[in-house]
C-alpha positions as CSV (number, residue, x, y, z in Angstrom):
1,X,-65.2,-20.9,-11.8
2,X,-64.0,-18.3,-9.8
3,X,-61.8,-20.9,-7.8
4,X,-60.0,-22.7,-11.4
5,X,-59.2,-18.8,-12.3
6,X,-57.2,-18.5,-9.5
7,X,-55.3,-21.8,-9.6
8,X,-54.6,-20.9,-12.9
9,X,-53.4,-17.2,-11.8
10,X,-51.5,-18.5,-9.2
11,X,-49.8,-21.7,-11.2
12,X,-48.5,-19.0,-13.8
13,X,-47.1,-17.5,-10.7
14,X,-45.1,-20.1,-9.4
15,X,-43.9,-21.2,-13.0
16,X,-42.4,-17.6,-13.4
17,X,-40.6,-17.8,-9.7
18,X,-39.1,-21.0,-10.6
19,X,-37.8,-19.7,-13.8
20,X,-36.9,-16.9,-11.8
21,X,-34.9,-19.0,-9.4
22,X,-33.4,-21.2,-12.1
23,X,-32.3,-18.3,-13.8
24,X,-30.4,-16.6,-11.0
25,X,-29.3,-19.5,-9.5
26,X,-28.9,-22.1,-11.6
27,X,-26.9,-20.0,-14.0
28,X,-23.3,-18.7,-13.7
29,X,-21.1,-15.7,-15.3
30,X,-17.7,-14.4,-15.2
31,X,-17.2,-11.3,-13.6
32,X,-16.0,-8.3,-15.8
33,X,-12.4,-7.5,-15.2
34,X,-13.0,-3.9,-16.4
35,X,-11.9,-2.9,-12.9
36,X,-9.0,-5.0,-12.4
37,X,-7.4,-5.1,-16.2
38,X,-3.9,-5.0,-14.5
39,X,-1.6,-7.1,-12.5
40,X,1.7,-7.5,-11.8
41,X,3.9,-10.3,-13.1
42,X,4.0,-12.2,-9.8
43,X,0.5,-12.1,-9.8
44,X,-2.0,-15.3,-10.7
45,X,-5.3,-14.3,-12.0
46,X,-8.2,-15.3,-9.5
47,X,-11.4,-15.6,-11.7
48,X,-14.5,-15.5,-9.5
49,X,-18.0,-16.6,-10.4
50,X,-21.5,-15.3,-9.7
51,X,-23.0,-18.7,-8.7
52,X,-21.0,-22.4,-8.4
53,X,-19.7,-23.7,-11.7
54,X,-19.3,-27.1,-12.7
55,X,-15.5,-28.6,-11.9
56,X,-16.3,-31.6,-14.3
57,X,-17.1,-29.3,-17.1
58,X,-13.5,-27.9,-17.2
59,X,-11.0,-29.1,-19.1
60,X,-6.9,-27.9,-19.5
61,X,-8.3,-26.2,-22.8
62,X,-11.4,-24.4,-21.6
63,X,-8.8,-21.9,-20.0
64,X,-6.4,-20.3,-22.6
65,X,-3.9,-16.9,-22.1
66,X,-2.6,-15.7,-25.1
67,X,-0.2,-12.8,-25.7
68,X,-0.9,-10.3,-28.5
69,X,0.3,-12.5,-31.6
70,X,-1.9,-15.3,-30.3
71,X,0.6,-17.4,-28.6
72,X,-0.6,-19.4,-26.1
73,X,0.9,-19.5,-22.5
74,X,1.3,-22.8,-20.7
75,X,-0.7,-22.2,-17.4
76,X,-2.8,-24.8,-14.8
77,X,-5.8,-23.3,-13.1
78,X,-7.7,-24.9,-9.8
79,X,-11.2,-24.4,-8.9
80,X,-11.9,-23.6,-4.7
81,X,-13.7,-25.8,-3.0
82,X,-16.5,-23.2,-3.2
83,X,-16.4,-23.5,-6.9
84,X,-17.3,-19.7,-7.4
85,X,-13.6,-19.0,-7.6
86,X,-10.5,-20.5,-9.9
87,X,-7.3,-19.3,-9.7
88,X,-5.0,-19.4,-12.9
89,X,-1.1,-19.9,-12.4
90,X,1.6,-20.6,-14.5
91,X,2.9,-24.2,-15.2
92,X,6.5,-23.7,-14.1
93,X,7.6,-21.9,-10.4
94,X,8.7,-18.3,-11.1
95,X,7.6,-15.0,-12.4
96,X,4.1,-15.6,-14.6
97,X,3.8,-12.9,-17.3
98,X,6.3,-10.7,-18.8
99,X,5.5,-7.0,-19.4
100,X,2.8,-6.5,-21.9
101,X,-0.6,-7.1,-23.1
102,X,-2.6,-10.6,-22.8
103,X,-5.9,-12.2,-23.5
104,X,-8.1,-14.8,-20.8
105,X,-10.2,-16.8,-22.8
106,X,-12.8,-18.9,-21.3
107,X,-14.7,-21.7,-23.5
108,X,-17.9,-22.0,-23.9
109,X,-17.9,-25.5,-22.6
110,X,-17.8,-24.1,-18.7
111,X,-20.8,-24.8,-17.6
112,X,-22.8,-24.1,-13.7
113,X,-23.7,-26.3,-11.6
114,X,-26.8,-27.6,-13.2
115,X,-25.2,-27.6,-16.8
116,X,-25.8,-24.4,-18.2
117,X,-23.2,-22.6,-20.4
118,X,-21.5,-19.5,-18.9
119,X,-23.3,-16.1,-19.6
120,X,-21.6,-12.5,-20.6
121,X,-18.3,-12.1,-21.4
122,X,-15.8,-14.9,-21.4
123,X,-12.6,-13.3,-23.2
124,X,-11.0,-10.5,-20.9
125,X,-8.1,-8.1,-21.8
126,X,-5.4,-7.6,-19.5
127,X,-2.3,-5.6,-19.1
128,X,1.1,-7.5,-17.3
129,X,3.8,-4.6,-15.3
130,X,7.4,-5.3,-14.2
131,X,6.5,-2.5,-11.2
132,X,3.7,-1.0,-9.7
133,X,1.9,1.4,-12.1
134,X,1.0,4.8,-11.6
135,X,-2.2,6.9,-12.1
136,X,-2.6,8.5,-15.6
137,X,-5.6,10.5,-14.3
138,X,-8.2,12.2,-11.8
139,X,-11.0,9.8,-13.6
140,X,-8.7,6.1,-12.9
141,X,-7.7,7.6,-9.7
142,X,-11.7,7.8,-8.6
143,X,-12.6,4.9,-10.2
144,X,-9.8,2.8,-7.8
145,X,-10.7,4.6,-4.7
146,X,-14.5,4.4,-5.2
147,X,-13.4,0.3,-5.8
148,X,-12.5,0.5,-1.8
149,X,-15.5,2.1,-0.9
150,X,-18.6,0.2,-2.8
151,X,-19.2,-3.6,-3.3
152,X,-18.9,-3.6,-6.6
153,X,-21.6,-6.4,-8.3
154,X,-18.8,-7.3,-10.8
155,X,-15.3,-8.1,-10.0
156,X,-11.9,-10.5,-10.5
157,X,-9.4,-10.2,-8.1
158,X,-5.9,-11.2,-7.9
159,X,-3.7,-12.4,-5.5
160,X,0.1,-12.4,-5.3
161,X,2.9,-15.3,-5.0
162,X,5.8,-14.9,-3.3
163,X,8.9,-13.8,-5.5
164,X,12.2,-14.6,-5.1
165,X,13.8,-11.7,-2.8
166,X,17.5,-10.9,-3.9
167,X,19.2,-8.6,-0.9
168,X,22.3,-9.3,1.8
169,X,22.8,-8.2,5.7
170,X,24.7,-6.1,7.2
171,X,24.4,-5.9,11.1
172,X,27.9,-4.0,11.8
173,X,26.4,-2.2,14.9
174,X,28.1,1.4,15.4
175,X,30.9,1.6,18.0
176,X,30.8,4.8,20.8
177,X,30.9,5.7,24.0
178,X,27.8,6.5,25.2
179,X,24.4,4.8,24.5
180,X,22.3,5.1,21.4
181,X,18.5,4.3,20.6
182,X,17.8,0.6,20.8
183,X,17.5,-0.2,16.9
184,X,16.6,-2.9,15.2
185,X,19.5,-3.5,12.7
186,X,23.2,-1.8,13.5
187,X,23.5,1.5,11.3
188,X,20.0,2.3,11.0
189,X,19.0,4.6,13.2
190,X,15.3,4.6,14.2
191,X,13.3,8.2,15.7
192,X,13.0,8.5,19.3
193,X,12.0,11.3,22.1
194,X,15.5,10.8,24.3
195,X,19.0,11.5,21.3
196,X,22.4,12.5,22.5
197,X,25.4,12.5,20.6
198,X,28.0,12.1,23.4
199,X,28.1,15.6,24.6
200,X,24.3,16.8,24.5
201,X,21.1,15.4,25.2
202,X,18.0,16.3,23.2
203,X,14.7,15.4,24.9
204,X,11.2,16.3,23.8
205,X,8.2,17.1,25.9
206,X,4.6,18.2,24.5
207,X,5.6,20.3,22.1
208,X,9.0,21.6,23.2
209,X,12.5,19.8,22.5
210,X,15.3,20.6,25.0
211,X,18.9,20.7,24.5
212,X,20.9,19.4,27.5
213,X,24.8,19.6,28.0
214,X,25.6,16.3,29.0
215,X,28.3,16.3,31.1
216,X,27.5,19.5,33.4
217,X,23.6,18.2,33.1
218,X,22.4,22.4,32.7
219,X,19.7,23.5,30.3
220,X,20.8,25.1,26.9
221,X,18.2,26.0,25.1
222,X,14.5,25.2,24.1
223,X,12.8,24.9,20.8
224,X,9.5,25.4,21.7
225,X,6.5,24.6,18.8
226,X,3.5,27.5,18.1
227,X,0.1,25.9,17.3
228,X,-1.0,22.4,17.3
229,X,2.2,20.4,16.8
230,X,4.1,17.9,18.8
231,X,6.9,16.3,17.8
232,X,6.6,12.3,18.2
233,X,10.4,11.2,17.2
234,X,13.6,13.0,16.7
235,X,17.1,12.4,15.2
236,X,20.6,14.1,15.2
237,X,22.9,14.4,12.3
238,X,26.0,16.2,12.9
239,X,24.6,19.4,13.5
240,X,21.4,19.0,12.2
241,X,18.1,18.3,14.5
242,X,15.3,17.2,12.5
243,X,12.0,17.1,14.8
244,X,8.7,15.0,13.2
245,X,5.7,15.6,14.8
246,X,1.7,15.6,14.2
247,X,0.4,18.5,13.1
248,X,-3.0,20.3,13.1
249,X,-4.2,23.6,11.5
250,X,-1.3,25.4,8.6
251,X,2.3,25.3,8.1
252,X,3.6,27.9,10.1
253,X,5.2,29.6,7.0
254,X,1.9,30.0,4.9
255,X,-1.2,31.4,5.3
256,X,-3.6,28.9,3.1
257,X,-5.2,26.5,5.7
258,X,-7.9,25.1,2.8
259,X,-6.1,22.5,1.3
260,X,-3.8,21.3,4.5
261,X,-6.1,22.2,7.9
262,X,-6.6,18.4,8.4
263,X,-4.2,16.5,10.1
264,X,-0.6,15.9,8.4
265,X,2.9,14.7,9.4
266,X,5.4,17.9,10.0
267,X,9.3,17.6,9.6
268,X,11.0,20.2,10.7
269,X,15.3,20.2,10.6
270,X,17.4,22.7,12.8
271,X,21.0,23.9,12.5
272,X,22.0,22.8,15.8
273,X,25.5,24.1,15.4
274,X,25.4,26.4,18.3
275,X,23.5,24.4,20.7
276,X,22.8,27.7,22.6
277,X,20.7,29.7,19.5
278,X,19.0,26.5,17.2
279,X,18.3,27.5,14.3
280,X,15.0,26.3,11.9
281,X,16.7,25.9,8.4
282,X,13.3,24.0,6.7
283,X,10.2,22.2,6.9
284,X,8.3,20.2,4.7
285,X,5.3,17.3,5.2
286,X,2.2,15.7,3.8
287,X,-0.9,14.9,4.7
288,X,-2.4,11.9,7.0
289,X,-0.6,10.2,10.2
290,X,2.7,9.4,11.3
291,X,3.8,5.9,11.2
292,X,7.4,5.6,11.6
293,X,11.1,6.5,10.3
294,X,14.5,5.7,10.2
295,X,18.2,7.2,9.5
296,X,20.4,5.3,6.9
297,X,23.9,7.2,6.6
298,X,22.6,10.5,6.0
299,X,19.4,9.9,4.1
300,X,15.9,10.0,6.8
301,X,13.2,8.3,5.4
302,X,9.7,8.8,6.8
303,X,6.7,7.0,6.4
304,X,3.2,8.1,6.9
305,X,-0.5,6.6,6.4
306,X,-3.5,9.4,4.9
307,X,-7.2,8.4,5.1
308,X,-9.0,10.7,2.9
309,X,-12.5,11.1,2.7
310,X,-13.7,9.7,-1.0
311,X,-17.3,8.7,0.1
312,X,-17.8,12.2,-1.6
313,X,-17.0,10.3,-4.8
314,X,-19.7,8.3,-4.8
315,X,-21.8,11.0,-5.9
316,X,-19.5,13.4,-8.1
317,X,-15.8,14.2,-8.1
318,X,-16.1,18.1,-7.0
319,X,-13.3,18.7,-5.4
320,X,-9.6,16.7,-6.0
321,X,-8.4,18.5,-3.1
322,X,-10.2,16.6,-0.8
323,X,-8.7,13.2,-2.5
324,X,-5.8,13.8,-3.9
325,X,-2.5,13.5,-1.3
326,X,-1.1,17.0,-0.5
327,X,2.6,17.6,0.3
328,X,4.1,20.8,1.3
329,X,8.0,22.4,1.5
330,X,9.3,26.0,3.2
331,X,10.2,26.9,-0.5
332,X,7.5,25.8,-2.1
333,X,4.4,26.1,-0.4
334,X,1.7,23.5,-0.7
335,X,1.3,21.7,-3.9
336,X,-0.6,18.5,-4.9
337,X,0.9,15.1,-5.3
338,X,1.6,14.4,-9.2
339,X,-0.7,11.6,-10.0
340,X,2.1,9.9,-12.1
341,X,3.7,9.6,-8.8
342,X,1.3,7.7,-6.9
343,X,1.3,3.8,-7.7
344,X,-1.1,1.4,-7.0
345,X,-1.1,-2.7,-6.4
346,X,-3.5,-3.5,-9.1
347,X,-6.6,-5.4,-8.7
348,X,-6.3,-3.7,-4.9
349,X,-8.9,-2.0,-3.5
350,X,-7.3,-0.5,-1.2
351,X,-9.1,3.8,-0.4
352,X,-5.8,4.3,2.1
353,X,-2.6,6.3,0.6
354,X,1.0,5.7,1.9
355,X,3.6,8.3,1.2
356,X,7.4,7.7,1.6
357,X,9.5,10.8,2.3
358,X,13.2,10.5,1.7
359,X,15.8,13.5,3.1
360,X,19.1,13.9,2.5
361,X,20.5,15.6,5.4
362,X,24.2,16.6,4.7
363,X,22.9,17.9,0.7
364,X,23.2,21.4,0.7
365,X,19.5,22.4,-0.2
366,X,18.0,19.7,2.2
367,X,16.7,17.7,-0.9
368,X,14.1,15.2,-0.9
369,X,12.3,12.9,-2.8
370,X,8.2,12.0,-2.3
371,X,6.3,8.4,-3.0
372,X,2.7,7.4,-2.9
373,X,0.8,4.3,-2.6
374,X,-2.6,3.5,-2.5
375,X,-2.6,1.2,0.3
376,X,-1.5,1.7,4.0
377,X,1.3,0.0,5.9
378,X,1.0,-0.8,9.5
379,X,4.8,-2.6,10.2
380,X,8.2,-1.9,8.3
381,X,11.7,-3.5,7.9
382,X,14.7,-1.5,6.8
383,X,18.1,-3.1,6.2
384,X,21.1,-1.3,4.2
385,X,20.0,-1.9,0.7
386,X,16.0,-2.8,1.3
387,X,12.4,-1.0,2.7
388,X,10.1,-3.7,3.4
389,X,6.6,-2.6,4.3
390,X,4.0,-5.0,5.8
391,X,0.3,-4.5,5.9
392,X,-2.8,-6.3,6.7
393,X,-5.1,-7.7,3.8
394,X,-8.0,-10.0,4.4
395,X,-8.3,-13.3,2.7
396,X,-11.8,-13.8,1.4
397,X,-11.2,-17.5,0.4
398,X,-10.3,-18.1,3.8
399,X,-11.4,-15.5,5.9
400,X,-8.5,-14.9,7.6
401,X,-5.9,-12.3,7.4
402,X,-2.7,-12.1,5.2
403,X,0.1,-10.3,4.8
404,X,1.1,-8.9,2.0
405,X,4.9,-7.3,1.5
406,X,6.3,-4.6,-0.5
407,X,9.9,-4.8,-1.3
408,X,11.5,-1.6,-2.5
409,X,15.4,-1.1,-3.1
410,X,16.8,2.0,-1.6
411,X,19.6,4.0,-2.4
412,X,19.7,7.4,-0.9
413,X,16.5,9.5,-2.3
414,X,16.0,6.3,-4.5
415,X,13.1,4.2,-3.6
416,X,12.2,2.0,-5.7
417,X,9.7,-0.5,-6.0
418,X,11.1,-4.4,-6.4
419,X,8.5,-6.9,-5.5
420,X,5.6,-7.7,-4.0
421,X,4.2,-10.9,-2.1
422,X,1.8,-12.4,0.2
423,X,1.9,-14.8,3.0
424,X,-0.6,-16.5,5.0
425,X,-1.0,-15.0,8.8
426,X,-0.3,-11.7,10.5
427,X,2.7,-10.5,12.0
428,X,3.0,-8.9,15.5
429,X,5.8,-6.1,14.8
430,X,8.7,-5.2,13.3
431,X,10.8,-7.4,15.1
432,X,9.1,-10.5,12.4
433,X,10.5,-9.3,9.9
434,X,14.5,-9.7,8.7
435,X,17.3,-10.7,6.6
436,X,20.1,-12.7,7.1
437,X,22.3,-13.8,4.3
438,X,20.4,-12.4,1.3
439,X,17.3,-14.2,2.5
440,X,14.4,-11.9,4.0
441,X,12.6,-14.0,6.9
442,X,8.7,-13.6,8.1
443,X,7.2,-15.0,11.2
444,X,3.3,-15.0,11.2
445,X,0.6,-16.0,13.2
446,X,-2.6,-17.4,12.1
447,X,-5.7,-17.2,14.5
């Protein structure tokens, strides 16, 4: 008797694990898009699954995208072979969504593997932009970087196609008669340790730059850095010296080390005009590590990568200052990033920030202008007109590493973002990137 009891017990048992197993398994859902409600018009929707769906169960109706009057967009979707993923595109080549507010419905004839209808949600709200948006507050700007940090158990992603790139080439190279810096494209000027401009040669050395006259090869002068700073690359401008190094502790002109004492990138510029008596006329910076720069006319543009530390977020936001991107000017102290300033590739989830510093040099109060981006970049292009900034992004369909480009037009302090795309591969350096007859040109490796 004793013995039937527990055959009984333990048939109950297994019943309830197989419905447990059929329920988990043998059922699929979409995943929220709560998280990822925005995209940018060169962007296909990539849909992914919790378990395999059935391909055979999906027909050109089951996927709709309607605008907000309830028009319906032409698109084609495909399923991977893994069938926990499909990808949504439009039917013709070209941009897919204009600005503005659409609708992803999914019908209820999708089905998994083993025939059962799609639980949860299957209509999704989603927001199209022309450019890359910007934070509206501390709370979005948490939830994105907390996005990077945790595996979030719902999700849809998105990736990018390429878009057509509209920019021309200019390699005039600039005539003189003594060497310059090797650079990459003729007329942009790239930071180095060794400058001269024909008469004087500027060298840096730990954290000292010295000014050399050329011809009688004497000593000058020093500029000679207090603290923790050492300049990595300098240019010359007329008589202007600017001097970017990697900085450690407070801005020598303020006393508040609490929002700054980490590491940041440090620009100083120096009225060079008498060589013998140089002269520091400002300095400014931000936050995180130096990547790289360049000199277009008189406008300097410098680049810089910032890690910050959000695993605090995944218990409470206490402190913004740890997260949010400080910058910092000889006139103005240290001050926070505006949020509405610091843009984002949506559906990213990227916990990096990139800031763009542009300087014009010859203005009369040293102006500048200040971008942020979630997201880091580890290679850069610059051409007369164009900024194109390369970074690494793994490829979970494939597991293999992409690239994916920003494009932003430039125009003295103007940066602004044009385009983004993705292309299979990584790159080794700068040197695979160009253009050449309004065509930009990528050479990638795939391991």
């Amino acid at each position: 008797m004793l013995m039937k009891k527990w055959w009984v017990v333990f048939g109950i048992g297994a019943l309830s694990l197989v419905g447990f197993m059929f329920y988990f398994f043998g059922t699929s859902s979409v995943n929220n898009v709560a998280a990822f409600s925005k995209l940018l018009s060169n962007q296909s929707i990539t849909v992914t699954f919790s378990n395999p769906i059935k391909k055979s169960s999906i027909e050109k109706g089951d996927v709709l995208v309607k605008d907000t009057e309830g028009n319906v967009i032409p698109v084609i979707f495909t399923v991977d072979d893994d069938r926990k993923t499909m990808v949504i595109r439009p039917e013709e080549e070209g941009y897919f969504l204009e600005e503005g507010s659409y609708v992803l419905e999914l019908s209820g004839k999708i089905t998994s593997r083993l025939g059962i209808p799609l639980l949860g949600d299957r209509r999704f709200d989603f927001s199209v932009f022309s450019t890359l948006p910007t934070i509206e507050s501390e709370e979005e700007l948490r939830d994105i970087l907390l996005a990077g940090v945790e595996k979030e158990k719902w999700s849809i992603s998105i990736r990018e196609d390429s878009s057509e790139e509209k920019s021309t080439n200019d390699s005039t190279t600039s005539e003189g008669d003594f060497s310059e810096t090797n650079v990459q494209v003729g007329g942009i000027d790239e930071g180095d340790i060794v400058k001269t401009d024909g008469k004087y040669i500027y060298s840096t050395s730990h954290n000292e730059i010295f000014i050399t006259d050329a011809a009688a090869m004497k000593h000058v002068s020093t500029i000679k850095f207090e603290g923790e700073i050492y300049p990595q690359e300098i240019f010359i401008q007329n008589d202007k010296l600017v001097a970017i190094s990697e900085m450690y502790g407070s801005p020598t002109f303020s006393e508040e080390t609490k929002a700054i004492a980490k590491g940041h990138v440090n620009i100083k510029i120096f009225d060079i005009s008498d060589k013998g008596k140089p002269k520091q006329i400002k300095e400014l910076g931000v936050e995180g590590h130096f990547r790289t720069s360049r000199l277009h006319d008189s406008n300097m543009y410098v680049i810089a990568n910032q890690y910050p530390d959000v695993w605090i977020l995944r218990e409470v936001w206490s402190n913004d200052d740890e997260v949010i991107p400080h910058y910092y000017d000889s006139e103005g102290d240290i001050y926070k990033q505006d949020l509405a300033k610091i843009q984002y590739v949506p559906g990213s989830n990227e916990k990096n920030y990139m800031h763009l510093i542009a300087i014009e040099l010859e203005s009369e109060q040293l102006d500048y202008n200040s971008e942020t981006i979630l997201g880091s970049g580890d290679n850069f292009y610059m051409s007369h007109e164009n900024l194109y900034i390369a970074a690494d992004k793994y490829n979970v369909n494939n597991n293999l590493s992409n690239t994916q480009l920003f494009k932003y037009d430039v125009d003295g302090l103007k940066m602004n973002f044009h385009s983004l795309g993705e292309v299979e591969g990584a790159i080794i350096n700068q040197f695979a990137m160009d253009e050449y007859e309004g065509n930009f040109r990528i050479a990638t490796t795939i391991y």
